[in-house]
Structure formats: structure tokens, C-alpha cells
VEXVORO-775041 format. One record per residue (C-alpha): residue in three letters; x, y, z. Coordinates in steps of 0.5 Angstrom, whole numbers, plus 500, padded with zeros to 3 digits. Layout:
alaXYZ ...
END
This chain:
unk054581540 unk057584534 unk057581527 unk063582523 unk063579515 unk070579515 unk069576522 unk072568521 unk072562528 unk077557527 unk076550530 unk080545531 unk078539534 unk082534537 unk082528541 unk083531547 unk083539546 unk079543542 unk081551540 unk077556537 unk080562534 unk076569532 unk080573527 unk078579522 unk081579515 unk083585515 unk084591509 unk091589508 unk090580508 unk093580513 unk090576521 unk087581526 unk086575532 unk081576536 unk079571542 unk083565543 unk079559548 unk081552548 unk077546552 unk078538553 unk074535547 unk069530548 unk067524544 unk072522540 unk076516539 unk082515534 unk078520529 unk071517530 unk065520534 unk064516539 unk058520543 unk055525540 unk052529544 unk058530548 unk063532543 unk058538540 unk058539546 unk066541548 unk066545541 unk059549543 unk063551549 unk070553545 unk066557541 unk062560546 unk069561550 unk072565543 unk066569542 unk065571550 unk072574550 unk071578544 unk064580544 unk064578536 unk060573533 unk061570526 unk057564522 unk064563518 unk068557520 unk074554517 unk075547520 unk082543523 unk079536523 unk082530528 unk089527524 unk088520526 unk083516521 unk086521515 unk090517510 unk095519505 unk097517498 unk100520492 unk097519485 unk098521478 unk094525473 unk096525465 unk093528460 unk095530452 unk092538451 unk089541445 unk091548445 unk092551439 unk098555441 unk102548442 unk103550450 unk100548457 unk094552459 unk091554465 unk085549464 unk089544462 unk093545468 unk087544473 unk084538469 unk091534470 unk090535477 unk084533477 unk085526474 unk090525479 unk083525483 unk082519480 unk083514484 unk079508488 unk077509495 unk074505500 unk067508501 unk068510508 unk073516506 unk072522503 unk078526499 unk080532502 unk087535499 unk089534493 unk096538493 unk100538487 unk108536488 unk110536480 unk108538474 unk112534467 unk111536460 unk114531455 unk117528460 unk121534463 unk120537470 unk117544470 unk116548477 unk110551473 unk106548467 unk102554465 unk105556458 unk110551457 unk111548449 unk109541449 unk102536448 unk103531454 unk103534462 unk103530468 unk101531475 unk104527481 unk099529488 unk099528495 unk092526497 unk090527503 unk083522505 unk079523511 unk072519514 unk066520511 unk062519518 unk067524522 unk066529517 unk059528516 unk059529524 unk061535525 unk058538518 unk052536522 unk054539529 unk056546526 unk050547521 unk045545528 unk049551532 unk048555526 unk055556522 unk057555515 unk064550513 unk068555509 unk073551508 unk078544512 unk084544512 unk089539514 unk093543519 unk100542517 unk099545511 unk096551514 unk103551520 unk108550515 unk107557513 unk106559519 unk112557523 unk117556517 unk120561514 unk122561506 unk128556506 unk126552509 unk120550506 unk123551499 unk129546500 unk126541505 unk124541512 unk120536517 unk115538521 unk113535527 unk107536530 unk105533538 unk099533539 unk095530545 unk093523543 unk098522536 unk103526532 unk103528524 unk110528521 unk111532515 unk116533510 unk115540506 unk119542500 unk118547494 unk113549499 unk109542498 unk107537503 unk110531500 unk110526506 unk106525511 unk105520517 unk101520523 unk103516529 unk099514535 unk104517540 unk102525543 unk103528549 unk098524553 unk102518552 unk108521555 unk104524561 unk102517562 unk109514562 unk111519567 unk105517571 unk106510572 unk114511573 unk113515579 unk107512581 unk103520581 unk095521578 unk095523571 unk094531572 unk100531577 unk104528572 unk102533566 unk104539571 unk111535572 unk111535565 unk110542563 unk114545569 unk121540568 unk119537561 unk125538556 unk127536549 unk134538551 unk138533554 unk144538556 unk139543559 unk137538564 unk141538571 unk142531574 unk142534581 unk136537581 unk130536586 unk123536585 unk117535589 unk111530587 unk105528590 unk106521590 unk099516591 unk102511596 unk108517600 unk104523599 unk109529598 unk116527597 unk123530593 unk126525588 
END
């Protein structure tokens, strides 16, 4: 296969799919996408590796899928991680500068962010993202602190913590199978400026994101996440549902749900028949 610097796999691994995505950076910092592929994913249970070996195994399969359908091949990954067993929280970091100029430094605005980090955590879990929501110097809100006359800067971050056990997990899957982790994200920071446009992220917008065991609820506003929650509802709960009301097996009840399921309830109409494959009267209209 062709090896491309250039060249990056994105891995999203999820309770119940995983999808590995091949794209080139091209000249422009732009995304050239190459391959999409996508499998059921194995061996994971609300955020723990629950089977090894099973789990490596679904993401070889993504990643060789990805890689058969482009004729490409990278050892770069860029890495989504499971939303259930992350954390979240705000902390706040102070400190007094020592510019001579009597203003807010560049070095100064990283240190505060910094000490924001500080903060007790159960030994089982690992910070990932600290994003920065406000900056005050001396006391007054500033969009950016870098350059502002005044000695005492203050940072308010949302903390993103994930399990220390997941990560080390899947760091040892991926290095086995010969990539480096350049970089995890918590996806709903990279899907905000994806599928929102400027406004929106700017004045304030809920993000909502079903996955297939839980869902991620984010608040965005000036281009931050400042809330997040994870509940354990997805769209395997829902098919679920479907299935023990109309007494139909699980993988006929997904079917109904992708073919008839709506969130517009005007959209819907009242007479329709639908044929389903009953368990105890075979095939019927309802």
C-alpha cells in the first residue's frame, strides 16, 4: 500500500460501531477524505474494555476496511474515545503577572491555564481537554487576555476527564498494530464546527449527539463547549423500545426505525400501514 505523510486515519470507537475515516491534509489545510468504513465494535461496556482481545479486533477490521477501499495506508491516528465514563467539570486558574510592561503575556495566559489544571482527581482518570470559557484581568471579562493592562488574570475551564484504563487500552491496541496517537479529542468539540455555522457557535447552541448506547448534550457559546452531559440513552435503547411493543427481533425493529422513524411528528401520518415481521404472527400490517 501507498504511504502517504500527509495521510491521517481517524478512529472513532464506540460502544456499539466503530468508524475509521482516511484523509489527506492537503496544501490548502484543507481535508481530502479518502475512505470511509465503519463495523460493530466489540468488547466494550459503559466505557471499560470489557474483552481485549475482541475489541482490538473490531478496530483492526475498521481500520483494514478504511484502508482496502483507498489503497492508502498511515501509522498517524487521531482518536475519538468512548462518551461514557468521561467526566466534566469547571475549574478555575489565578495568577499575578510579572510583565514588565504592566500587561497580560502570551506566557502568562498559558500558565493560568495551566493552574486551572490543578485540580483533585480520582486516580483512575486522566485529564484530557482543558478549554478555556473566560479570561478576567482585574476583575473584568476579556475575550482575550494577551495584551491587556493589569497584573492579576483569571481563567474559568471546562475539564474533560476520561479513564485511565480505556485509554491505556486502546494506546496499547493501536501501538501493537503499529500507529501513533497524534492527538484525542472529545468529539463534540471537533462536530461543532463541523455542523454549526458561525452564529450559532458564537451566541449559543445545543449540541446533541445520539450515539448508539448514550448520547453527549453540549452547550457551545463563543466558540467554546461550556456544558457537557452524557446520558445513557442512544439509539439502541430506542430500537429496543420498538422491539418489545411490537414484539419484532432486535434487527427488525432497527430496520423499522430507519426506514419509518421520525423526529417530526407532523411529518408522520396516522393511516399509514406498515408491514412487520412479527415473532409469534410471522408477517402482518400494523
Amino acid at each position: 500500500m501507498q504511504e502517504n505523510n500527509n495521510l491521517y486515519l481517524g478512529l472513532d470507537i464506540g460502544t456499539s460501531k466503530i468508524c475509521a475515516v482516511l484523509g489527506e491534509i492537503t496544501q490548502s489545510n484543507s481535508i481530502d477524505i479518502k475512505s470511509v468504513a465503519t463495523c460493530s465494535s466489540q468488547g466494550l461496556f459503559k466505557g471499560d474494555i470489557v474483552h481485549y482481545k475482541k475489541l482490538k479486533s473490531s478496530i483492526t477490521q475498521a481500520i483494514k476496511k478504511a484502508e482496502g477501499n483507498s489503497g492508502l495506508k498511515t501509522s498517524a491516528v487521531l482518536l475519538n474515545i468512548p462518551a461514557l465514563g468521561l467526566e466534566f467539570t469547571h475549574n478555575t486558574g489565578m495568577l499575578v503577572s510579572k510583565s514588565e510592561t504592566g500587561q497580560i503575556t502570551k506566557s502568562d495566559q498559558i500558565e493560568c491555564i495551566k493552574r486551572s489544571k490543578n485540580i483533585s482527581i480520582r486516580s483512575d482518570k486522566r485529564l484530557l481537554h482543558a478549554i478555556p470559557l473566560m479570561y478576567k484581568v482585574e476583575d473584568v471579562i476579556v475575550q482575550s487576555p494577551i495584551g491587556v493592562f493589569g497584573r492579576r488574570l483569571e481563567v474559568q475551564s471546562h475539564l474533560i476527564f476520561s479513564k485511565i484504563g480505556l485509554l491505556n487500552g486502546i494506546h496499547k491496541i493501536l501501538k501493537e498494530l503499529g500507529f501513533n496517537i497524534k492527538g484525542m479529542m472529545f468529539c463534540s468539540h471537533a462536530l461543532a464546527h463541523v455542523l454549526m455555522d458561525e452564529k450559532e457557535r458564537s451566541q449559543g447552541c445545543f449540541l446533541l449527539d445520539i450515539g448508539g448506547s448514550s448520547s453527549k448534550i453540549s452547550f457551545i457559546k463563543h466558540h467554546r463547549i461550556q456544558r457537557t452531559l452524557i446520558t445513557p440513552i442512544g439509539g439502541n435503547i430506542i430500537t429496543k423500545d420498538i422491539a418489545t411493543c411490537l414484539n419484532i427481533s432486535f434487527n427488525e425493529a432497527e430496520r423499522l426505525k430507519i426506514l419509518y422513524g421520525s423526529l417530526s411528528i407532523s411529518s408522520i401520518n396516522p393511516q399509514e400501514t406498515i408491514e412487520i415481521m412479527s415473532i409469534g404472527d410471522g408477517r402482518k400490517k400494523i
